[in-house]
PyMOL Python script that loads the backbone (N, CA, C, O; Angstrom):
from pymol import cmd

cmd.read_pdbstr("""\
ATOM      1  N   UNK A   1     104.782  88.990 126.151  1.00  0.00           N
ATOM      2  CA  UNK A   1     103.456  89.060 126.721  1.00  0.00           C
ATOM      3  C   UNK A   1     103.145  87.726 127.375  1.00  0.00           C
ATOM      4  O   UNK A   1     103.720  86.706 126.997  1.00  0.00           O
ATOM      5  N   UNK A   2     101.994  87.711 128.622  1.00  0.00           N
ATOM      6  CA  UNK A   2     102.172  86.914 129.048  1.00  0.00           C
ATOM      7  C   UNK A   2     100.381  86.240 129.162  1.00  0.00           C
ATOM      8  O   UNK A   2      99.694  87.225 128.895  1.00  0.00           O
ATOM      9  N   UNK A   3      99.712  85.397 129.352  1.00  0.00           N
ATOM     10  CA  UNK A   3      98.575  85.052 129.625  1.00  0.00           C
ATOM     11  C   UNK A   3      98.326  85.217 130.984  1.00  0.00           C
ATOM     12  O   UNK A   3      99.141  85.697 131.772  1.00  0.00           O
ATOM     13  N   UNK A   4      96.924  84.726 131.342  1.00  0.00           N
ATOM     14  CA  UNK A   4      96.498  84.459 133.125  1.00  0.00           C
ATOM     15  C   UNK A   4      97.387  83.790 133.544  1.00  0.00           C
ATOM     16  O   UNK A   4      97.904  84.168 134.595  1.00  0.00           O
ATOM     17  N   UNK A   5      97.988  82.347 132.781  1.00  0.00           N
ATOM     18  CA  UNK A   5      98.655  81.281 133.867  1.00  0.00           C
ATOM     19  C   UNK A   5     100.209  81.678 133.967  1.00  0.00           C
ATOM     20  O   UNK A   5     101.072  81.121 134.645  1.00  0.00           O
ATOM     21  N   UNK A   6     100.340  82.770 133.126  1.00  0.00           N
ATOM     22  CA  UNK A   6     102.045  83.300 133.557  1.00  0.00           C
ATOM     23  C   UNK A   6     102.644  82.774 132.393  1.00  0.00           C
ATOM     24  O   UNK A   6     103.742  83.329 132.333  1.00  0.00           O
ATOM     25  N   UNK A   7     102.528  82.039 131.477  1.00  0.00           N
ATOM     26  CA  UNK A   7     102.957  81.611 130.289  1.00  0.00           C
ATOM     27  C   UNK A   7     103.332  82.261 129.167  1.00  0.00           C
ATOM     28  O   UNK A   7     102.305  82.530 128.545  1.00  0.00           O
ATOM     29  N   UNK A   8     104.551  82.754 128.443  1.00  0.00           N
ATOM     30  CA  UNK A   8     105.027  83.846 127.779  1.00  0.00           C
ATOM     31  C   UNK A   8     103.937  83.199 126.661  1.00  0.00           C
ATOM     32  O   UNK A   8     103.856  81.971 126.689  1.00  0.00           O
ATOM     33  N   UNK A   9     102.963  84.016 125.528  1.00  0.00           N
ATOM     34  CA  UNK A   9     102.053  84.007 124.718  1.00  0.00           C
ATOM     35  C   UNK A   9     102.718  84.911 123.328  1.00  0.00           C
ATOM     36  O   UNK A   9     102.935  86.122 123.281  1.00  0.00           O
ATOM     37  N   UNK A  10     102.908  84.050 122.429  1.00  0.00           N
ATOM     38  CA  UNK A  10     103.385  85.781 121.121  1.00  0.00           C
ATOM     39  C   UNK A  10     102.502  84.837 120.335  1.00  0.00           C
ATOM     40  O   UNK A  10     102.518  83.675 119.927  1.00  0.00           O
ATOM     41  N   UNK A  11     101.343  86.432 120.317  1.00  0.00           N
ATOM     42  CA  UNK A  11     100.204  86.510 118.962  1.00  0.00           C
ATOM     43  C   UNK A  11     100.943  86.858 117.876  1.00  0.00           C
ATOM     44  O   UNK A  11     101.794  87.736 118.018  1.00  0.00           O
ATOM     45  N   UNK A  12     100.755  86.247 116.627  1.00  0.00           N
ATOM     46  CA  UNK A  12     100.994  86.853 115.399  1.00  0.00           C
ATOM     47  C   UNK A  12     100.303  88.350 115.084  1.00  0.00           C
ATOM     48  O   UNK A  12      99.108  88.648 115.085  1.00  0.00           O
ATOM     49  N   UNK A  13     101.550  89.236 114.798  1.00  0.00           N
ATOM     50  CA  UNK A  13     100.705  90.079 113.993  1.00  0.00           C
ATOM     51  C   UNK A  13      99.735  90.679 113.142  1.00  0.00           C
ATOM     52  O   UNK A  13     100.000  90.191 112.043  1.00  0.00           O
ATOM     53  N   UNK A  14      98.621  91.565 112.974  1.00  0.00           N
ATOM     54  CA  UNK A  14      98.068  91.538 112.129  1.00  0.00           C
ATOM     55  C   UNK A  14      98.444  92.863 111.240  1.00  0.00           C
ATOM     56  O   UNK A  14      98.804  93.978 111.619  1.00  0.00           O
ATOM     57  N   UNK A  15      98.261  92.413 110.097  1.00  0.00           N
ATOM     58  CA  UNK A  15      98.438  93.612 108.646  1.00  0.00           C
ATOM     59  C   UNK A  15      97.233  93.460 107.934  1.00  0.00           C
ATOM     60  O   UNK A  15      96.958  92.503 107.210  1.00  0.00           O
ATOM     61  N   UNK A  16      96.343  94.695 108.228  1.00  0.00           N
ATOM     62  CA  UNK A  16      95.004  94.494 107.786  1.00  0.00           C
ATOM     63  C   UNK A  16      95.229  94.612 106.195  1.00  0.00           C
ATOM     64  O   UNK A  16      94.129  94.333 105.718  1.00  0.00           O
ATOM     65  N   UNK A  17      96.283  94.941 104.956  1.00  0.00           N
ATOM     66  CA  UNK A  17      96.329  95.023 104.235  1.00  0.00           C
ATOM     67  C   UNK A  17      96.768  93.450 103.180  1.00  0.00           C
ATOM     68  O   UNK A  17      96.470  93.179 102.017  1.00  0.00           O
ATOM     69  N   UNK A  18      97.763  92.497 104.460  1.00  0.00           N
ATOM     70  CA  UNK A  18      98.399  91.497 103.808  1.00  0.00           C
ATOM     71  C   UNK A  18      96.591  90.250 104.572  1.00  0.00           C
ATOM     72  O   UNK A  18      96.676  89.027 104.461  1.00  0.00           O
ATOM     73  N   UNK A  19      95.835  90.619 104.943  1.00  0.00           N
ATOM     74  CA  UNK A  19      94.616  89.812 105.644  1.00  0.00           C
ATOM     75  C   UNK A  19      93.835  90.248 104.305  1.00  0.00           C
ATOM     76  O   UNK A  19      93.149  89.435 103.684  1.00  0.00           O
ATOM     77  N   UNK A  20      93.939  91.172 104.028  1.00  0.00           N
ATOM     78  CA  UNK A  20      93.068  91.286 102.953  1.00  0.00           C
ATOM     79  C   UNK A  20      93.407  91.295 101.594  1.00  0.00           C
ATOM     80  O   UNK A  20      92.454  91.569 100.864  1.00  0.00           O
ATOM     81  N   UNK A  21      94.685  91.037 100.920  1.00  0.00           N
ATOM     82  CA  UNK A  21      95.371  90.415  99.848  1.00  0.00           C
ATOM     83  C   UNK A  21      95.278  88.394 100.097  1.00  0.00           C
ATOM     84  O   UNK A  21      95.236  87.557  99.196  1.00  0.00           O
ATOM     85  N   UNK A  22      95.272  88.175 101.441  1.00  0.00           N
ATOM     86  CA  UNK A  22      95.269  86.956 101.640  1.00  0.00           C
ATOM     87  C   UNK A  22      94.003  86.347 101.290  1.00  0.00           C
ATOM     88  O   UNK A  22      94.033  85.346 100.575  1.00  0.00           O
ATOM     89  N   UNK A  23      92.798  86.848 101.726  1.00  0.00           N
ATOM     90  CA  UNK A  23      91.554  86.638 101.356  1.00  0.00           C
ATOM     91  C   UNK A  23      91.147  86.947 100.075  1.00  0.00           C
ATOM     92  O   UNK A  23      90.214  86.222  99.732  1.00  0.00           O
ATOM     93  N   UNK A  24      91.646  88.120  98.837  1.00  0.00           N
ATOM     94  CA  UNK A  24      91.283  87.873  97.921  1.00  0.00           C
ATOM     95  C   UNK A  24      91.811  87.024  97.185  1.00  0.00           C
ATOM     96  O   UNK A  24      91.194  86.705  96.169  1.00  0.00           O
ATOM     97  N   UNK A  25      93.068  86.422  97.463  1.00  0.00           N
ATOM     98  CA  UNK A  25      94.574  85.754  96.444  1.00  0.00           C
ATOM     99  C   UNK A  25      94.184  84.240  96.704  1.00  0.00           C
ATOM    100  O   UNK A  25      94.653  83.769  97.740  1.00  0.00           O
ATOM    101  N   UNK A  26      93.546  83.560  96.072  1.00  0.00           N
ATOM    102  CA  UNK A  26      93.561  82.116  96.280  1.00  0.00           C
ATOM    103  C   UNK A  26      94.820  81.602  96.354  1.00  0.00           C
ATOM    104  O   UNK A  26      95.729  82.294  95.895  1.00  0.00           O
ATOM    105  N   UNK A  27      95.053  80.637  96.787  1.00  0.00           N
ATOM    106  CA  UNK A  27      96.402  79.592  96.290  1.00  0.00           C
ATOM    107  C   UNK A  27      97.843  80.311  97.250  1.00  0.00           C
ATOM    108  O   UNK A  27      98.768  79.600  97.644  1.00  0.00           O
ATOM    109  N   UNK A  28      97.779  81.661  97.468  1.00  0.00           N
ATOM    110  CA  UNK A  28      98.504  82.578  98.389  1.00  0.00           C
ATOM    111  C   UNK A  28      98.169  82.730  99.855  1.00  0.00           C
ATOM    112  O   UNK A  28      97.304  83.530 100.211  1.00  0.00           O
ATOM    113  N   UNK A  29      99.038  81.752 100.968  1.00  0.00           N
ATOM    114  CA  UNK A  29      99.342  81.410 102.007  1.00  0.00           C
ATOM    115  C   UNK A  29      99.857  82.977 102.420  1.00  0.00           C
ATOM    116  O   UNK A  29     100.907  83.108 101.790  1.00  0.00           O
ATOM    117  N   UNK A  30      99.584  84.344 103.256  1.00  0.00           N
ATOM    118  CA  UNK A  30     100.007  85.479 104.194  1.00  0.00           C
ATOM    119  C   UNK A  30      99.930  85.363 105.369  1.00  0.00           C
ATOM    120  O   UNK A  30     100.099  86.322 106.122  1.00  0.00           O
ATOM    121  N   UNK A  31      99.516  83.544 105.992  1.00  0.00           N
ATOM    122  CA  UNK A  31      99.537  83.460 107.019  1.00  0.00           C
ATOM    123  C   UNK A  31      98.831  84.422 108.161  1.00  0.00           C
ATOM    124  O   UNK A  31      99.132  84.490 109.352  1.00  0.00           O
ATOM    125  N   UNK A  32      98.121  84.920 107.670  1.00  0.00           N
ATOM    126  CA  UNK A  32      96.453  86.271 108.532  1.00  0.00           C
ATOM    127  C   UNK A  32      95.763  85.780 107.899  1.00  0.00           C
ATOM    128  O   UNK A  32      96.732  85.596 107.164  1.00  0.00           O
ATOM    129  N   UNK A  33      95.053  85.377 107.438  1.00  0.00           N
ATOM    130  CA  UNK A  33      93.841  84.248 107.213  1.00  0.00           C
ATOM    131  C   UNK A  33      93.688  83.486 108.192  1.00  0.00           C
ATOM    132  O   UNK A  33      92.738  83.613 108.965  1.00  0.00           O
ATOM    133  N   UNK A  34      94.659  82.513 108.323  1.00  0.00           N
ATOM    134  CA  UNK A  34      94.955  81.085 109.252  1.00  0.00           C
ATOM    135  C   UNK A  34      95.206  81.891 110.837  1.00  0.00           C
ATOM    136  O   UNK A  34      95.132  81.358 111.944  1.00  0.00           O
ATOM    137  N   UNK A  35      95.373  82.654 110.667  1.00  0.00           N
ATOM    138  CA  UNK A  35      96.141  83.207 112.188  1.00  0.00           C
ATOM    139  C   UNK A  35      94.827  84.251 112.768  1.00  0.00           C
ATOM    140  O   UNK A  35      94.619  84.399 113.972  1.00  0.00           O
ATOM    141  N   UNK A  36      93.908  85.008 111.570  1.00  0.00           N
ATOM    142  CA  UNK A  36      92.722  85.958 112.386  1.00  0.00           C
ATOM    143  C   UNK A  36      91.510  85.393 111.478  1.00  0.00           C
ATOM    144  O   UNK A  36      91.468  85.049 110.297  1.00  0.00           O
ATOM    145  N   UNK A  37      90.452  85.440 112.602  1.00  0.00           N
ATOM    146  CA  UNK A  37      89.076  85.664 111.882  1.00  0.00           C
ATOM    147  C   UNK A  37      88.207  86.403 111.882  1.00  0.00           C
ATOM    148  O   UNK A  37      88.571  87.303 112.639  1.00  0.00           O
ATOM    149  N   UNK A  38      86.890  86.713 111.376  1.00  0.00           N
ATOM    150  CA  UNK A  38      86.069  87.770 111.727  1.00  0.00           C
ATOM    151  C   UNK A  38      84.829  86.783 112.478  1.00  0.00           C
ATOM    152  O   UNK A  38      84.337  85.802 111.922  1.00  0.00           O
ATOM    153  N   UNK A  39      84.476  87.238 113.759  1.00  0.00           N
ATOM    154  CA  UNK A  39      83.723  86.658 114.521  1.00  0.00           C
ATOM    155  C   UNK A  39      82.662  87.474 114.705  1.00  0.00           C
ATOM    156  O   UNK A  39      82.794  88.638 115.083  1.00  0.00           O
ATOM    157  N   UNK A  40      81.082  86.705 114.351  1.00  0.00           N
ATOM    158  CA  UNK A  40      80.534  87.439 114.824  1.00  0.00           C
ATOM    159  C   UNK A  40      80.050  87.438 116.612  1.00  0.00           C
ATOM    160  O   UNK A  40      80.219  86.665 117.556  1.00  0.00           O
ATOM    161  N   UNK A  41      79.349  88.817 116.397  1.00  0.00           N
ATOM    162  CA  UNK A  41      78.714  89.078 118.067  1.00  0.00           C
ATOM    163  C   UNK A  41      77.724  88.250 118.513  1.00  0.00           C
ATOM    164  O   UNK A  41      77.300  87.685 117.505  1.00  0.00           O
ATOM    165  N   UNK A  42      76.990  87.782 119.684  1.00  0.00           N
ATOM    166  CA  UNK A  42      75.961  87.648 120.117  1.00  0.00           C
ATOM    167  C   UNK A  42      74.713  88.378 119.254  1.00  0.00           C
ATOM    168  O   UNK A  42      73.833  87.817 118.600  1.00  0.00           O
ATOM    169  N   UNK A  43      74.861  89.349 119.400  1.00  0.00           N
ATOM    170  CA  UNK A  43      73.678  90.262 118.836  1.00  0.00           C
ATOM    171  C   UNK A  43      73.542  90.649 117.308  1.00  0.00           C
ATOM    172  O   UNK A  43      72.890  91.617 116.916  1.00  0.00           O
ATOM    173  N   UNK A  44      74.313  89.675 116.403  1.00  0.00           N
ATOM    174  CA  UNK A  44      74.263  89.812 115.314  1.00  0.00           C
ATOM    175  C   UNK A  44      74.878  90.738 114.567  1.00  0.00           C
ATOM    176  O   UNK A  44      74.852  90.561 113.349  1.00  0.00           O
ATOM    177  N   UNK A  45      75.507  91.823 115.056  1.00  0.00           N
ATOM    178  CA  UNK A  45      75.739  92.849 114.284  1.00  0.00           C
ATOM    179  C   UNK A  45      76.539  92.968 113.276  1.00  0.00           C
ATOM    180  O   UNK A  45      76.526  93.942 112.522  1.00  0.00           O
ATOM    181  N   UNK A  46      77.641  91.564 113.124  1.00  0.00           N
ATOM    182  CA  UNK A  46      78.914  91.633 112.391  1.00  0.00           C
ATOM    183  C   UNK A  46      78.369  90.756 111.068  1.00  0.00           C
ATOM    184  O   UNK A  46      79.245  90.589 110.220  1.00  0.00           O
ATOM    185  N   UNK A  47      76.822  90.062 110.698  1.00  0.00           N
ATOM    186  CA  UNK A  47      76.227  89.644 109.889  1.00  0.00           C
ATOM    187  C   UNK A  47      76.464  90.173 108.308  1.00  0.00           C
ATOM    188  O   UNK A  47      76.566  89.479 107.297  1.00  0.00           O
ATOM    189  N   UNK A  48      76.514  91.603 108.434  1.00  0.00           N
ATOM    190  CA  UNK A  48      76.725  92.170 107.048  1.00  0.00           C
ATOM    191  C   UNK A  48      78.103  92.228 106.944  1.00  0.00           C
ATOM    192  O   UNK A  48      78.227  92.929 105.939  1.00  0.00           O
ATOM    193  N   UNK A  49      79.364  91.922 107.364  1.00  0.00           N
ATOM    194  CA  UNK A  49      80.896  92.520 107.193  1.00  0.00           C
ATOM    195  C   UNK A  49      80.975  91.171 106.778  1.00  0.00           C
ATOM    196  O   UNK A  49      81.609  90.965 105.744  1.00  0.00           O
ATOM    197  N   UNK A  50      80.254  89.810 107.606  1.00  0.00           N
ATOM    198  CA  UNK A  50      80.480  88.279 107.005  1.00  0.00           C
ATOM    199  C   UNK A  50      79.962  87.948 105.470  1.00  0.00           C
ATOM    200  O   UNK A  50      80.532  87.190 104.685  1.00  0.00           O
ATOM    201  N   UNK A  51      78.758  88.688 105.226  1.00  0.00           N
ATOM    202  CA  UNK A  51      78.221  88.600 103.909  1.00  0.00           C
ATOM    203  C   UNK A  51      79.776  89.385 103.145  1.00  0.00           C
ATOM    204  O   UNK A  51      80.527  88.818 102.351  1.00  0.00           O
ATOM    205  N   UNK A  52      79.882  90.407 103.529  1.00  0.00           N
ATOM    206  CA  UNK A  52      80.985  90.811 102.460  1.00  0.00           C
ATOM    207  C   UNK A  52      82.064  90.693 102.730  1.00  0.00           C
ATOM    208  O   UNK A  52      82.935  91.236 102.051  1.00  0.00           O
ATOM    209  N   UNK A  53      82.375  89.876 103.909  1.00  0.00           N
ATOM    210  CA  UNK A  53      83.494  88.676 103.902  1.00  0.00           C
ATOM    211  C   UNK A  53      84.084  87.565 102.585  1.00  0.00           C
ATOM    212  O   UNK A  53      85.087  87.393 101.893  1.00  0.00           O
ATOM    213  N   UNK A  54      82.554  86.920 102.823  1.00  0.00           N
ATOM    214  CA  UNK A  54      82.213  85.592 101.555  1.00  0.00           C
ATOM    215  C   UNK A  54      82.532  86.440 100.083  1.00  0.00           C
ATOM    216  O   UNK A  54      83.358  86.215  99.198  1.00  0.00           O
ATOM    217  N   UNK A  55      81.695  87.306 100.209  1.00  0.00           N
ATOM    218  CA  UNK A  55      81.553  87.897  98.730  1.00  0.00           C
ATOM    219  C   UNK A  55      83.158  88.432  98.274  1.00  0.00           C
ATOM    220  O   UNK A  55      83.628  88.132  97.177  1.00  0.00           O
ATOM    221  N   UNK A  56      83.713  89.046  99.022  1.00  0.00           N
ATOM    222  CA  UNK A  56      85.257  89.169  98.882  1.00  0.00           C
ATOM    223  C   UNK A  56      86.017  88.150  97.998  1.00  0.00           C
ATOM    224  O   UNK A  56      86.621  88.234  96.928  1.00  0.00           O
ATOM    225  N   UNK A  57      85.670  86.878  99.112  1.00  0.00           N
ATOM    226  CA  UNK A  57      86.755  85.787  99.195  1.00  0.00           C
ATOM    227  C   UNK A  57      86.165  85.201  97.801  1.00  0.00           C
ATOM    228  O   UNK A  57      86.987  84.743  97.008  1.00  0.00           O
ATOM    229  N   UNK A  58      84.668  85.187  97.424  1.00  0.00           N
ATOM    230  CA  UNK A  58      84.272  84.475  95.717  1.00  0.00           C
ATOM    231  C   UNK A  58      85.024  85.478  94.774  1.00  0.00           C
ATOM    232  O   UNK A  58      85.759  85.273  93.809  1.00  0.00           O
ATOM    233  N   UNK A  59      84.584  86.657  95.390  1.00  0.00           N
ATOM    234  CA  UNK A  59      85.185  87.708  93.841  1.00  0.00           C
ATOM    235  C   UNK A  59      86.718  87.422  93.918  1.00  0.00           C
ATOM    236  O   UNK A  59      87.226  88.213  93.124  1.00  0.00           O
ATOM    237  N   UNK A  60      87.534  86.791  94.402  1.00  0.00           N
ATOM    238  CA  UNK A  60      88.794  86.362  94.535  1.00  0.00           C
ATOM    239  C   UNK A  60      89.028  85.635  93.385  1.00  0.00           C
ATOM    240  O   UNK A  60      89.879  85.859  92.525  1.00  0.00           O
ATOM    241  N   UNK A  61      88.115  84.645  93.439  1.00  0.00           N
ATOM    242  CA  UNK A  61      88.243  83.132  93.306  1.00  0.00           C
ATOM    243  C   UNK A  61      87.958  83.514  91.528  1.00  0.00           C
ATOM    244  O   UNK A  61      88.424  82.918  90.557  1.00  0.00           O
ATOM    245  N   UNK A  62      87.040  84.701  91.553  1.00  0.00           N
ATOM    246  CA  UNK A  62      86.168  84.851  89.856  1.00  0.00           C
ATOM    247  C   UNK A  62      87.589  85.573  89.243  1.00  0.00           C
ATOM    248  O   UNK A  62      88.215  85.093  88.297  1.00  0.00           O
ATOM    249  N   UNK A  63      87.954  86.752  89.926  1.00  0.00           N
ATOM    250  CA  UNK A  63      89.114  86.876  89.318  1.00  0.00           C
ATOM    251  C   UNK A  63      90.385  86.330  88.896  1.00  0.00           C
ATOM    252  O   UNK A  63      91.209  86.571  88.014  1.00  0.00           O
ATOM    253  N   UNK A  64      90.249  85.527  89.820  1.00  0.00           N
ATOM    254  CA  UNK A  64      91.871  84.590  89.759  1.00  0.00           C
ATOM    255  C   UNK A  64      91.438  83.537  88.389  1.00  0.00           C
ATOM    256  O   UNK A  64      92.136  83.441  87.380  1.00  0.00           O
ATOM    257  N   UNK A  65      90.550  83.028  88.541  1.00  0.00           N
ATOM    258  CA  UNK A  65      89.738  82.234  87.055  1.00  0.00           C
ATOM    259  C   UNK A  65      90.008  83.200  86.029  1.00  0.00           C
ATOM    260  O   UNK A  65      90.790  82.814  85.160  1.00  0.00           O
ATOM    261  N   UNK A  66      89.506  84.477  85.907  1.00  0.00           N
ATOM    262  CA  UNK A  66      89.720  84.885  84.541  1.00  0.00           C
ATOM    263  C   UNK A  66      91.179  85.159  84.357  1.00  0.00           C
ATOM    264  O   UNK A  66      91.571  85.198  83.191  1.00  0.00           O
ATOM    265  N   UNK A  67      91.823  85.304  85.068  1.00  0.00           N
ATOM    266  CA  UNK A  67      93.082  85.884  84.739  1.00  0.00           C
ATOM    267  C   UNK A  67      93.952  84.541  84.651  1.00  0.00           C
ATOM    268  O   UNK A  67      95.022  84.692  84.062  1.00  0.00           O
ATOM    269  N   UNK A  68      93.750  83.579  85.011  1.00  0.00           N
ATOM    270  CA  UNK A  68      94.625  82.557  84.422  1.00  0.00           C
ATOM    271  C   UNK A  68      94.111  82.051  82.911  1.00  0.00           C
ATOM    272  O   UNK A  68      94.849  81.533  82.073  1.00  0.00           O
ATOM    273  N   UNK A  69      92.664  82.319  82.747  1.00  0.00           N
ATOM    274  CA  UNK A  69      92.242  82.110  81.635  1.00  0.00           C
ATOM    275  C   UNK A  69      92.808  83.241  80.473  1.00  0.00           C
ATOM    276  O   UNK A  69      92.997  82.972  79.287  1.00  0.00           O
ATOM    277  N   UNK A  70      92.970  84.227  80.952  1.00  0.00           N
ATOM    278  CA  UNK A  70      93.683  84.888  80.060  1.00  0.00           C
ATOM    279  C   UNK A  70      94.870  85.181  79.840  1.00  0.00           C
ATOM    280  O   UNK A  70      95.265  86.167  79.218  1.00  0.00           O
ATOM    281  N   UNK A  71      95.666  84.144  80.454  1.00  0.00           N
ATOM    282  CA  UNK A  71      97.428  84.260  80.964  1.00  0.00           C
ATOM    283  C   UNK A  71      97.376  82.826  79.884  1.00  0.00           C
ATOM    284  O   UNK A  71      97.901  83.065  78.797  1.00  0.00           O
ATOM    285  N   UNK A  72      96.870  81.512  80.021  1.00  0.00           N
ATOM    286  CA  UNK A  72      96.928  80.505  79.510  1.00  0.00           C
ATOM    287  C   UNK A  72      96.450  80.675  78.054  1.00  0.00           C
ATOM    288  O   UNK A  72      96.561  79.637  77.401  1.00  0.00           O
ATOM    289  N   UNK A  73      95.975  81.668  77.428  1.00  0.00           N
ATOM    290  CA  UNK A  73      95.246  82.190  76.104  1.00  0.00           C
ATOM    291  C   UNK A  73      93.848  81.459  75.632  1.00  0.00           C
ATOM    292  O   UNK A  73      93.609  81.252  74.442  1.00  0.00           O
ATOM    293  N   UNK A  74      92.945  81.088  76.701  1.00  0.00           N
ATOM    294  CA  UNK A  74      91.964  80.620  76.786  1.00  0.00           C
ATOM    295  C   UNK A  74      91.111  81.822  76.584  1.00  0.00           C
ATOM    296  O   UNK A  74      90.219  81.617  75.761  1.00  0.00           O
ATOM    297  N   UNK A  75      91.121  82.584  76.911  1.00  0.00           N
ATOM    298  CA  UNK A  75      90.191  84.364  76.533  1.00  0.00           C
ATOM    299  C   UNK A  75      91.195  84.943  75.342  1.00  0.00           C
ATOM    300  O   UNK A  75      92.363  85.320  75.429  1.00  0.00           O
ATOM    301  N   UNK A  76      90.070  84.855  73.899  1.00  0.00           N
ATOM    302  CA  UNK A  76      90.739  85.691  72.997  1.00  0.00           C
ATOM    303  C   UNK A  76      89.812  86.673  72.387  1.00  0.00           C
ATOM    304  O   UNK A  76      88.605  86.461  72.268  1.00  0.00           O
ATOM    305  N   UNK A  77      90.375  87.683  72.029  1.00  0.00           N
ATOM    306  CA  UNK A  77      89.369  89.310  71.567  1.00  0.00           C
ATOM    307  C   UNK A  77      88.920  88.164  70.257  1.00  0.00           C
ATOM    308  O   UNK A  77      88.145  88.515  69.368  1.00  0.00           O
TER     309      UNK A  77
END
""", "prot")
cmd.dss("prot")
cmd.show_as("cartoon", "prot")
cmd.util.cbc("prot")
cmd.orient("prot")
């Protein structure tokens, strides 16, 4: 593929499934994070997909906390 100035261009692929293991998986580099973002519009409309963008990427962060807490035997019944 090529751009306006004639310059061969290769976009990375996207895998909406490994973009969204990437965003919940802290510490786990899938390279679609770094490579796509979610942008919003002029007219606001993409406001609520960014709220549950963020909220995604924390509930990541809450899970990955408990589960090392309970891998390290820091959580006991």
């Amino acid at each position: 593929m090529s751009d306006i100035s004639g310059e061969d261009v290769n976009f990375p692929t996207f895998y909406s499934t490994a973009y969204a293991a990437d965003l919940f998986i802290p510490l786990v580099d899938l390279k679609q994070a770094s490579n796509w973002a979610l942008v919003d519009k002029p007219d606001g409309s993409m406001r609520p997909f960014q709220l549950f963008y963020w909220c995604y990427i924390f509930l990541g962060w809450v899970f990955a906390a408990i589960f090392a807490a309970s891998v390290s035997g820091l959580v006991r019944k």
